[in-house]
N, C-alpha and C positions, 0 to 999 in steps of 0.2 A: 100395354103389358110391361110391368116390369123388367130391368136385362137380368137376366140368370150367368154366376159366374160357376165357373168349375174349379172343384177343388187344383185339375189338374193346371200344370203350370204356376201354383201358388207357389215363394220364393220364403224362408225364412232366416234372419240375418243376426247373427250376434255383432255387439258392438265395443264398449267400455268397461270395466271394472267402475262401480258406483259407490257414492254413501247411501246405504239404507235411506228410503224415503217413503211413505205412506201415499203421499198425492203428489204426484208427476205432472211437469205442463209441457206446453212444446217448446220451451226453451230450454228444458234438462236433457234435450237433444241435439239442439243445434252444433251445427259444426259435426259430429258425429262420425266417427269412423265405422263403416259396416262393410264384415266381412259373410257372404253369403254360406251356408250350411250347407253342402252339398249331400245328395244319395237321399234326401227327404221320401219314404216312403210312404208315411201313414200319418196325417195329421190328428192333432190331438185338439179336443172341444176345448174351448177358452171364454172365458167373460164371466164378470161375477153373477153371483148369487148370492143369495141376503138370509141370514139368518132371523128367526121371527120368536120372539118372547110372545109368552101370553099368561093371563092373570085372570082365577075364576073369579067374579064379583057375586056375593051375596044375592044384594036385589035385583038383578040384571037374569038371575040364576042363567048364567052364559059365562062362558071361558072368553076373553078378550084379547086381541093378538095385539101388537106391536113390530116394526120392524124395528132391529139392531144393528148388527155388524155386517158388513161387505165381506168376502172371500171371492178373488180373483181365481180360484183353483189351484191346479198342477194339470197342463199342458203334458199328456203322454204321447210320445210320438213314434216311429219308428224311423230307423234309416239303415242303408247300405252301408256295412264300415266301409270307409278311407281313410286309410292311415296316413294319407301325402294331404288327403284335403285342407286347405288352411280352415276354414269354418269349425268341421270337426275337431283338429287341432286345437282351434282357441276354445272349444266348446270341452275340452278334455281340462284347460285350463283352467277354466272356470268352477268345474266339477270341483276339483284340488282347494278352489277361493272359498274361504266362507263369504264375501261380500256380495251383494246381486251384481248381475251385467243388465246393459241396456241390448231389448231384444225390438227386432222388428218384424212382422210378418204382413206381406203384400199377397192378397188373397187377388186369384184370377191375374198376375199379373203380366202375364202373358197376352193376355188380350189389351192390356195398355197400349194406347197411343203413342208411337215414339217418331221424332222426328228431328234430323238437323237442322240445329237452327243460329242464327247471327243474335249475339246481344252486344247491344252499344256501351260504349263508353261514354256514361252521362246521367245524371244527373235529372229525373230518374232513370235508372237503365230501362231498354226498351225491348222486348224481344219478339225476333221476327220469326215466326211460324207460317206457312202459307196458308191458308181454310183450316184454321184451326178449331175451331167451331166449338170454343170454350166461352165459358158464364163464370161469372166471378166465384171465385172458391172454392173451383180445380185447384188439388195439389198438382205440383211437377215438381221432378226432381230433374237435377243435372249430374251429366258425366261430362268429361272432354277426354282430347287423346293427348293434350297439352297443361292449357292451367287456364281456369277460367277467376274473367273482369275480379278484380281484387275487388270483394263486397259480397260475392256468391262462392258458395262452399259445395264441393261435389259430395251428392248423395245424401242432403239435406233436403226434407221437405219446405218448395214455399208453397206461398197462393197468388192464384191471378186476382186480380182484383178489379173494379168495376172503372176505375179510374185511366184513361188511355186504352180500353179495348176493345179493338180493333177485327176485325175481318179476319186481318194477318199478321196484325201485332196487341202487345199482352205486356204488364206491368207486373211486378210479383210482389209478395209483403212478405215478411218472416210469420206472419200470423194471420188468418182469418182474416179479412176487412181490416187491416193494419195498416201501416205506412209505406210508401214504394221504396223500396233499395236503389239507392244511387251505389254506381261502382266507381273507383278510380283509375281503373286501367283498363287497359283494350284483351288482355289476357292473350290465348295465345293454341295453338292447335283446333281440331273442328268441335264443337260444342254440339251433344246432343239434348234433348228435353225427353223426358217420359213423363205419361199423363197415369198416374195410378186412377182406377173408379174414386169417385168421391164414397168415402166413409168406409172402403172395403184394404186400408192398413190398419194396423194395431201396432201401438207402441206403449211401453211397460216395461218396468224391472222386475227379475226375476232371480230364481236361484238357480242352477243348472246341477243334477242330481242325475246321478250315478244310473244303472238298469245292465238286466242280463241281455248277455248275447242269446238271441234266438233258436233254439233249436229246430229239430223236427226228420222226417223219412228223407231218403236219398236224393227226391228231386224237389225238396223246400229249397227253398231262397235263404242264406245265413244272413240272419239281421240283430241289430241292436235297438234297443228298448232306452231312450232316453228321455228325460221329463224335466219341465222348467216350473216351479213352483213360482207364480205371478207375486211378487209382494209389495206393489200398488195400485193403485188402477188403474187401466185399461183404456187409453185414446185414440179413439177411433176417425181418423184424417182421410 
């Protein structure tokens, strides 16, 4: 049987002020500052949809379709206000940009596998997970409470990769079946790894767009209505 995630515990992050882009890779992320949206109440449906031409032909006497254009939506969501939140905060800012931000949303990610773990100084860096019981092209990202091996950036997705993996140890790439990261220093405080599901993040620029505060009777919950209109496509790591 397939694993079933739950909406609950899904995380969503804004990031950067961008150039408008149409097609996005996972390098117009890297390095990536993500600051997490707090009060997420109500997620909002995401991923494109295609718009579809069609043409009646004479002899055919039949209307004929065609696909066209991709439309990534507008992400409608809800959340708790917090005026001290940072997320919110930068998501208030963005509202103000005409330019997109970089968004990220880690669906289920609560259930991710998290673990402290050692990574070497060396060429390629090596990291040590105990029973890790990862297959090549698991994302993981990293945090520390210090500063992690200069070559690895906190809160950037890599991948494990098939080359060196191990039981209890695992090699990363910046991409898919890519090349392993060598680091040049030993870094520094405890290193942790999270293992997001494979295929269950989304990463995309968007626009971040204004919405009413929620009303309602005495005993509703006061929420705000806010929505990211996607305007490129939609990568799913």
């Amino acid at each position: 049987m397939a694993g079933l995630y739950a909406i609950g515990g899904s995380k969503i992050y804004i990031g950067s002020r961008k150039t408008a882009k149409g097609t996005v890779t996972l390098a117009d992320f890297t390095g990536e500052s993500w600051t997490e949206i707090g009060g997420w109440v109500n997620a909002g449906a995401i991923g494109d949809t295609q718009e579809v031409g069609s043409q009646a032909l004479i002899n055919e006497r039949r209307v004929r379709k065609f696909k066209t254009t991709l439309d990534g939506g507008t992400m409608e969501s809800q959340f708790v206000p917090m005026a001290l939140d940072p997320g919110q905060i930068k998501f208030k800012e963005a509202i103000a940009d005409c330019q997109p931000y970089s968004f990220r949303i880690e669906w289920g990610s609560d259930c991710a596998p998290q673990s402290t773990v050692t990574i070497s100084n060396a060429s390629p860096a090596v990291v040590t997970w105990t029973g890790h019981g990862f297959v090549a092209g698991q994302p993981v990202v990293f945090s520390t409470t210090g500063s992690l091996p200069t070559g690895l950036t906190a809160g950037t997705v890599y991948y494990v990769i098939s080359a060196g993996l191990t039981a209890n140890e695992f090699q990363v790439s910046a991409t898919a079946g890519g090349a392993a990261i060598d680091t040049s220093s030993a870094g520094s405080g405890t290193h942790t790894a999270d293992a997001p599901p494979p295929g269950m993040s989304d990463l995309f620029f968007g626009l971040a767009l204004p919405g009413a505060r929620q009303g309602g009777d005495a005993t509703a919950v006061h929420l705000r209505n806010w929505s990211v209109a996607v305007d490129s496509n939609i990568l799913e790591v």
